[in-house]
N, C-alpha and C positions, 0 to 999 in steps of 0.2 A: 504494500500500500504506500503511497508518496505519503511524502511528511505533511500534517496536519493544516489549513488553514483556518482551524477550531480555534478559538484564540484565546488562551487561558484566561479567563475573565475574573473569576475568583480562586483565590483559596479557603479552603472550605475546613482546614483544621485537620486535624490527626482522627484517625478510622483504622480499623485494623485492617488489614488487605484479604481481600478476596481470597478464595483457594482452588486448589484446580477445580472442583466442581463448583456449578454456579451458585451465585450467593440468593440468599432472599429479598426483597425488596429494605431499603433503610432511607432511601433518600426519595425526593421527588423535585420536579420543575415543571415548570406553566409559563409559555411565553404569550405576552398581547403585543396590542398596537405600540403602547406607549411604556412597558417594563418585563422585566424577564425575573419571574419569581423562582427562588428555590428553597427548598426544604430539606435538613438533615437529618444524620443520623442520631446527633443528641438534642432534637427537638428545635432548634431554631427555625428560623422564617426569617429570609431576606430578600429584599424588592429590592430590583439595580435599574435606572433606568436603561431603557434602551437604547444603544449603543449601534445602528445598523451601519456604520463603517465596520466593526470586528475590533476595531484596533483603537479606540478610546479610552478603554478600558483594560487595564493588561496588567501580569504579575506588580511592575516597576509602578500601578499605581494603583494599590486592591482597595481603598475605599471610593476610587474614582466612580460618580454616579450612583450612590447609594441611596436609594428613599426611604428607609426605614429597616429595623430588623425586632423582629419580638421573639422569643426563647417561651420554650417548651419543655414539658419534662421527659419525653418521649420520642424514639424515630418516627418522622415524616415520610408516609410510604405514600397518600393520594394526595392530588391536589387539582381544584380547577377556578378559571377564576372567569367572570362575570359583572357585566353592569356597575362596576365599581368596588367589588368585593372580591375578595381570594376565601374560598372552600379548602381547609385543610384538614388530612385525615390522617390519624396516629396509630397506630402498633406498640399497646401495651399500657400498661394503668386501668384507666376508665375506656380504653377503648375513643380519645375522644375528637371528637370532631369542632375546629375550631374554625367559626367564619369572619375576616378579619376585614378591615377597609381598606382598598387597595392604595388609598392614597396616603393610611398614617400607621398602617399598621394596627390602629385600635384594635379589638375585639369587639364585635357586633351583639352574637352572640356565642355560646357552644351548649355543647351534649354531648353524655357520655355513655355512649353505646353500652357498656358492662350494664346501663339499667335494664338493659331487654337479652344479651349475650350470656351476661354473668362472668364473674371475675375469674382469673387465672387458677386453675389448679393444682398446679406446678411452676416452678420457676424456669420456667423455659419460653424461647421465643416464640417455639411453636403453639401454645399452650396459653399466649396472651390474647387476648380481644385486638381486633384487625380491623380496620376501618379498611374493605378491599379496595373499592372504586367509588368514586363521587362523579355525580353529572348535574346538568341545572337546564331545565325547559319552560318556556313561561313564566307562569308564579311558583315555580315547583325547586326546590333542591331536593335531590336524591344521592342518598346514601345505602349502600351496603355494606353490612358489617356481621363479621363472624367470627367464633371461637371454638377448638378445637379441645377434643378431651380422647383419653385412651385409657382402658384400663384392663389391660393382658390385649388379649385378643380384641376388644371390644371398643370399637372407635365409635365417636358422636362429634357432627357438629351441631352449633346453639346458633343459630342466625338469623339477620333480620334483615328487612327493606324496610329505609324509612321513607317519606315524601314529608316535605318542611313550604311553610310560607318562608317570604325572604326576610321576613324578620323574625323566623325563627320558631313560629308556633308548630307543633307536629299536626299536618294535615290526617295522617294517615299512616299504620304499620301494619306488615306483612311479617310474620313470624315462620320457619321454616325451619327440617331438620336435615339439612341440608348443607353444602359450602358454594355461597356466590365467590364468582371469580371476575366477574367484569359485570357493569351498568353501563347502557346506554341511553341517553334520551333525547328525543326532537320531535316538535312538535304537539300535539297531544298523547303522545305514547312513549312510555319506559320499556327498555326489551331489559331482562336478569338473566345473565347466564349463569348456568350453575354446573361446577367440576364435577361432583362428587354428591351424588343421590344415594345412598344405601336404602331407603326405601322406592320400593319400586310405582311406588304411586306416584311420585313427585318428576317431574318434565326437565327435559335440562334447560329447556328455554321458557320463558313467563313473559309475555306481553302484557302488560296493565295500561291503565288507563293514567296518564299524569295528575288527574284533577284529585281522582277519587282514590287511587291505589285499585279501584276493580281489577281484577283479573279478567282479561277481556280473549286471550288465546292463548296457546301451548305449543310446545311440539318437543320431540322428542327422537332422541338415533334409534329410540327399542333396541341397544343390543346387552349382550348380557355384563353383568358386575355393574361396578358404581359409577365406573367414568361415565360421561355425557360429555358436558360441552367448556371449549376453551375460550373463547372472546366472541363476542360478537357487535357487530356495527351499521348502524342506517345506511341503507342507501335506496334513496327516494321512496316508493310508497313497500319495499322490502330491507330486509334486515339479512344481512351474510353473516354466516355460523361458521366456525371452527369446531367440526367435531371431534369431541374424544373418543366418543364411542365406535367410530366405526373409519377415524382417520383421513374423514371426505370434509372436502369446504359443499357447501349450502348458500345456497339464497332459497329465503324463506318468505311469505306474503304477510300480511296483517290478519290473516286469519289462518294461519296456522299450516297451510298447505306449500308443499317444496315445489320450487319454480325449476330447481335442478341441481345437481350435485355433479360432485368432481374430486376424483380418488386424486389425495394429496400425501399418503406417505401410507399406504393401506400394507397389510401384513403381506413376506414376501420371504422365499425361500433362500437364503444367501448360503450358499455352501450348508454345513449340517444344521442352520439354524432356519427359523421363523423369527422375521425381525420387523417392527412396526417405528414410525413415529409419530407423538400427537402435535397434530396442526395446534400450534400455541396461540396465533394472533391472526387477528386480521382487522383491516381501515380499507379505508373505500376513498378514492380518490378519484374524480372527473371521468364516473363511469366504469372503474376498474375495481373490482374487490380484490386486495394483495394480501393474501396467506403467507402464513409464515410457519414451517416447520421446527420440530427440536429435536433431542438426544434421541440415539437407536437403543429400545428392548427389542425383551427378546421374551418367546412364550413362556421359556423355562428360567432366565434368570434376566437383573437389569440391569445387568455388567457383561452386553454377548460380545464376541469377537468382531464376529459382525458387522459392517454397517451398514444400513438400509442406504441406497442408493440416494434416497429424497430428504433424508435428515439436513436440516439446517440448510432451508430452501426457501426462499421466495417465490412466492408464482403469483402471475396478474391472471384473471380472468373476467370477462367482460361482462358485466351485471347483465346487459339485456340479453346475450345469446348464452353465455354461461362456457363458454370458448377461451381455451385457454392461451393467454396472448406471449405469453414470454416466462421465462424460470431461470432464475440466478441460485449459486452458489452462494450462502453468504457466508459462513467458512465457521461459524460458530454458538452456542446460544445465544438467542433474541431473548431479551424484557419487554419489548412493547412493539409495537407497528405503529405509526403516527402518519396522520397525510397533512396537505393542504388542498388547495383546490389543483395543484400542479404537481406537485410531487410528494411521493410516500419515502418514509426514513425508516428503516429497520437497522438498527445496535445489533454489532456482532462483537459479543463477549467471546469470554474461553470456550474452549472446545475441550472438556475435562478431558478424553481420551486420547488426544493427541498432542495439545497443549501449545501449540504454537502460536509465540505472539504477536506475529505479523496477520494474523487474523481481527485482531481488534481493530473496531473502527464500525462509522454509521455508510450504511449505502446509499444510495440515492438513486429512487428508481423514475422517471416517466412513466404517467399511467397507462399510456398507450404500446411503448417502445422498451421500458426493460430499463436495464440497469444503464445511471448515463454519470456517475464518478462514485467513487468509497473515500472517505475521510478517515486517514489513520489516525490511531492511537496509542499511547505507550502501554495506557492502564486499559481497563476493560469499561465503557459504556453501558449505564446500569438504567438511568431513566430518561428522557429524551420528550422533548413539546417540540410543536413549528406554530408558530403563530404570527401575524406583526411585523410578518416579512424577516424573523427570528428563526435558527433553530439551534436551540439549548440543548446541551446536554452534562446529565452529571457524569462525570469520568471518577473512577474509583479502581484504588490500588490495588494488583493481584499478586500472589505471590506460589507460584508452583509448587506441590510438594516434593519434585524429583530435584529443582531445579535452584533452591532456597536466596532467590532473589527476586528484589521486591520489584516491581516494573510500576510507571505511574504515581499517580498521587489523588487525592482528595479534592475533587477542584470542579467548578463548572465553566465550560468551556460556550462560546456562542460564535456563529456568523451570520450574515445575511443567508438568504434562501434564494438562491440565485434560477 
């Protein structure tokens, strides 16, 4: 990958660095017209204005541009921001969700998910209340938030969908036992994706209604165990799926019926094995739904020799024909897919099984045309916005375990969106 034109914009503090396999969410960013917010791992929130030369802002001047910062007691794993406010969501404590003034940082108001999740119980990351994904439609903020319990054999999650006025009153909750993984909303409808269903009653997808919280449609892979579904995202009067359960992208209607499907990492004999990967993400950009694959299993273990030929792949396919337009490599795990109206940005972190760090870095695809440059990195690209003619991302430090050297640093990096 050529060397970066990301341009180190902050330093972001000391973080423990990544390890060969990929890390879990700690940090987040949101970029608009007029500032580029970020959120870390030990709870801060900092607005910088924006900077669309690249280069206003740079190590030699880190409070260059700052509008504010307010601290937290918690990592910042979601965030979105809106109409003059920033939506922030935490991992750990109360689970809480803080919505702030985009212009002074105040606090508007907040809520603390553990009142509907319930609190930690264990000391562990996994085991805290999660604020997964935040979105905002209308008069509506929408959050989903969940928590995770084990005990031998016996896993449960505690989760909830909430919908908020924007000053903060709860319209409306949705209780589930179940793990959301992604929220989307536009217009008068929220789509819920959901990972991880152990009971079989429950859909990987929920359509509701914005106003009401109704449940208005469903849909579901029907295949066997828990997996269901990995992201999903509007586009126009359908919503495109990532499924887990059976490995295929989807575009779906507003009532629940599949417009069409497309095997994107489906099970595949590779030498003595059976090897799959799940579609992690997908965004929708000017007409093109762009999936995004991740690591190779395998039936019998999730360490195979193996590798599925489609792992850690981009692919565009055309909303209205469902045709698949183009497939890139992107060489490592993805955290996110993010579009604009011109182009989709997929982060390619480590590649735990091969480890090579000329793999890091964000792509840059056309939604018509495919891959058109990769922005390197030292460290691995963990959360990533385009917004404002912006595109943010946080970069975080990794450190190989064959290898015991640290690559990267703790920093959020921006440029224009060319």
């Amino acid at each position: 990958m050529a060397p970066s034109p990301l341009t180190a914009r902050r330093d972001l503090g000391e973080v423990d660095p990544a390890s060969s396999r990929h890390n879990w969410a700690r940090s987040a960013v949101e970029a608009t017209a007029d500032a580029v917010f970020v959120g870390t791992a030990d709870g801060r929130v900092v607005a910088l204005e924006t900077a669309t030369d690249a280069t206003s802002a740079s190590d030699a001047a880190p409070d260059a541009g700052e509008r504010w910062r307010a601290r937290g007691e918690h990592s910042v794993v979601s965030m979105t921001a809106t109409d003059g406010a920033l939506v922030v969501g935490e991992r750990g404590g109360d689970g809480l969700v803080r919505v702030l003034d985009a212009e002074t940082g105040v606090a508007r108001w907040t809520y603390a998910t553990a009142d509907d999740v319930g609190t930690a119980t264990k000391d562990s990351l996994f085991f805290r209340p999660y604020v997964v994904d935040l979105a905002v439609t209308g008069d509506r903020v929408v959050v989903a938030a969940r928590r995770y319990e084990r005990d031998g054999e016996d896993r449960a999650w505690r989760s909830v969908v909430l919908g908020f006025d924007r000053d903060g009153r709860l319209a409306w909750r949705r209780h589930v036992h179940a793990s959301p993984i992604a929220v989307a909303a536009e217009g008068d409808r929220v789509a819920v994706a959901y990972n991880r269903c152990p009971n079989p009653e429950q859909d990987g997808l929920v359509l509701l209604d914005a106003h009401s919280g109704a449940r208005v449609a469903s849909w579901d892979p029907d295949t066997d165990g828990d997996r269901r579904v990995g992201d999903v995202a509007f586009a126009g009067d359908a919503v495109a799926v990532a499924s887990h359960g059976d490995k295929r992208g989807y575009l779906i209607d507003f009532d629940g019926e599949t417009r069409w499907r497309l095997d994107l990492a489906t099970e595949r004999r590779v030498g003595d094995e059976t090897v799959y990967a799940y579609p992690t993400h997908v965004c929708v950009a000017d007409g093109t739904a762009v999936f995004v694959t991740g690591n190779t299993f395998a039936e019998s273990t999730r360490d195979p020799d193996a590798r599925h030929p489609d792992e850690h792949t981009a692919v565009g396919v055309s909303v209205d024909e469902g045709e698949r337009l183009w497939t890139r490599d992107t060489g490592g795990f993805a955290r996110a897919a993010v579009a604009t109206g011109s182009r989709a940005f997929v982060p390619s972190a480590q590649h735990f099984r091969e480890r090579e760090a000329e793999r890091h870095g964000v792509h840059v695809f056309a939604p018509d045309a495919g891959h058109v440059e990769t922005e390197g990195l030292p460290g691995i690209p963990t959360a990533v916005a385009a917004g404002g003619g912006v595109l943010a991302v946080v970069e975080e430090p990794v450190e190989y375990h064959d290898e015991g050297v640290t690559r990267g640093a703790y920093r959020l990096r921006t440029r224009p969106v060319r």
